[in-house]
C-alpha positions as CSV (number, residue, x, y, z in Angstrom):
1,X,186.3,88.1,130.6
2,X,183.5,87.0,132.9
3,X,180.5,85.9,131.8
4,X,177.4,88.5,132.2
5,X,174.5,86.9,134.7
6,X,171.3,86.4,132.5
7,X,168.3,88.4,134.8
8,X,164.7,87.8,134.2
9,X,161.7,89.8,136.0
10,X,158.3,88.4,136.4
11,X,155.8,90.7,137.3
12,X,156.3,94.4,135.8
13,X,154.2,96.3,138.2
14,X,154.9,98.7,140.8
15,X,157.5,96.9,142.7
16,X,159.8,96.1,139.3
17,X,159.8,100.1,138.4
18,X,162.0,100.1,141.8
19,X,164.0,97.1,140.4
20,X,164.5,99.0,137.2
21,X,165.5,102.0,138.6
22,X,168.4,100.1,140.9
23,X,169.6,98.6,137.7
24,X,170.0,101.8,136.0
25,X,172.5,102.1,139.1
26,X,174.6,99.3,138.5
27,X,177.2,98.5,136.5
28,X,175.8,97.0,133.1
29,X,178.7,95.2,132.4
30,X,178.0,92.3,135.1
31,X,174.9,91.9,134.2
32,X,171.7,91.6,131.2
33,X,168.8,91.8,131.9
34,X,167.0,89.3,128.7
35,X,163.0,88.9,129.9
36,X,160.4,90.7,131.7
37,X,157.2,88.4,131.9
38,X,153.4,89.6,132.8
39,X,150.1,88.7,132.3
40,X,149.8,92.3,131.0
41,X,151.4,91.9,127.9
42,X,151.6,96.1,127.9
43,X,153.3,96.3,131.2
44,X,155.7,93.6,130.2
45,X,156.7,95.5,126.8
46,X,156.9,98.7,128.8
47,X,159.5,97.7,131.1
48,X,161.4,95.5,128.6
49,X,161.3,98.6,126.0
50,X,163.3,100.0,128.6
51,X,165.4,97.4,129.9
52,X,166.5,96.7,126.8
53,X,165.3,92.9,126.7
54,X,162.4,90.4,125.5
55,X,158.8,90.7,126.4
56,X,156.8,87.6,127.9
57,X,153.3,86.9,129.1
58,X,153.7,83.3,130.0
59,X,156.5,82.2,132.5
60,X,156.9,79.0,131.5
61,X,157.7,79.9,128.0
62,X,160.2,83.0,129.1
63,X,162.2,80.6,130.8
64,X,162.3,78.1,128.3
65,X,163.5,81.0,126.1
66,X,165.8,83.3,127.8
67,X,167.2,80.5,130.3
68,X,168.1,82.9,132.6
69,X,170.8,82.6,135.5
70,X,168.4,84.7,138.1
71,X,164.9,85.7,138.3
72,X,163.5,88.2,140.4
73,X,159.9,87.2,141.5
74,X,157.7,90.2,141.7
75,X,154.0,89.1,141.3
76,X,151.4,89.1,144.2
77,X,152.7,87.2,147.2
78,X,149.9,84.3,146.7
79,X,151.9,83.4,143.5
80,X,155.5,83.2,145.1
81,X,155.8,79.4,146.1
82,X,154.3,78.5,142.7
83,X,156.6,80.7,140.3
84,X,159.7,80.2,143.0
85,X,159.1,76.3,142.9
86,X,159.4,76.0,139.2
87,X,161.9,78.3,138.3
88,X,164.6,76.4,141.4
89,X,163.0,72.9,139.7
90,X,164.7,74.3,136.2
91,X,168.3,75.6,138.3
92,X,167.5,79.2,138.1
93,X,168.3,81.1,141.0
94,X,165.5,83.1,142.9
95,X,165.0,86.4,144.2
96,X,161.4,86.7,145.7
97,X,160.1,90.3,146.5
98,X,158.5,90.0,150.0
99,X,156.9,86.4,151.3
100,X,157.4,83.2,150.0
């Protein structure tokens, strides 16, 4: 059996409604998604509620919990660097939604 890759979202505005919807798409069984992380603690409950996964409002702390395999960066482009910088620092692989 192969191992399911450990998927993490941090922002859970407009752009990760897309993201969820792709998901829906895609074979579950490859995949789990196990945090959604924003300073909105109501938008980050939404979209976990229906990813099936664990709420965050602090990114650090997400990854020190969920230790995910992949993280899809999806907050305002002025934050990429910063949130891509630490999450390659701790081995997680990166996915950042338009500029670095």
């Amino acid at each position: 059996m192969t191992r399911k890759i450990g998927i993490a979202l941090l922002g859970c505005g407009r752009v990760a409604q897309h993201y969820a919807k792709i998901f829906g798409l895609i074979d579950s069984q490859s995949y789990e998604i196990l945090g959604c992380c924003d300073v909105d603690f109501s938008k980050a409950e939404s979209l976990s509620k229906s990813l099936k996964s664990k709420s965050f409002t602090d990114y650090k702390t997400m990854l020190d919990a969920i230790n995910p395999d992949l993280i899809l960066i999806l907050t305002p482009s002025g934050m990429h660097y910063q949130h891509s910088k630490i999450a390659l620092e701790r081995g997680v692989h990166v996915l950042v939604e338009k500029p670095i």
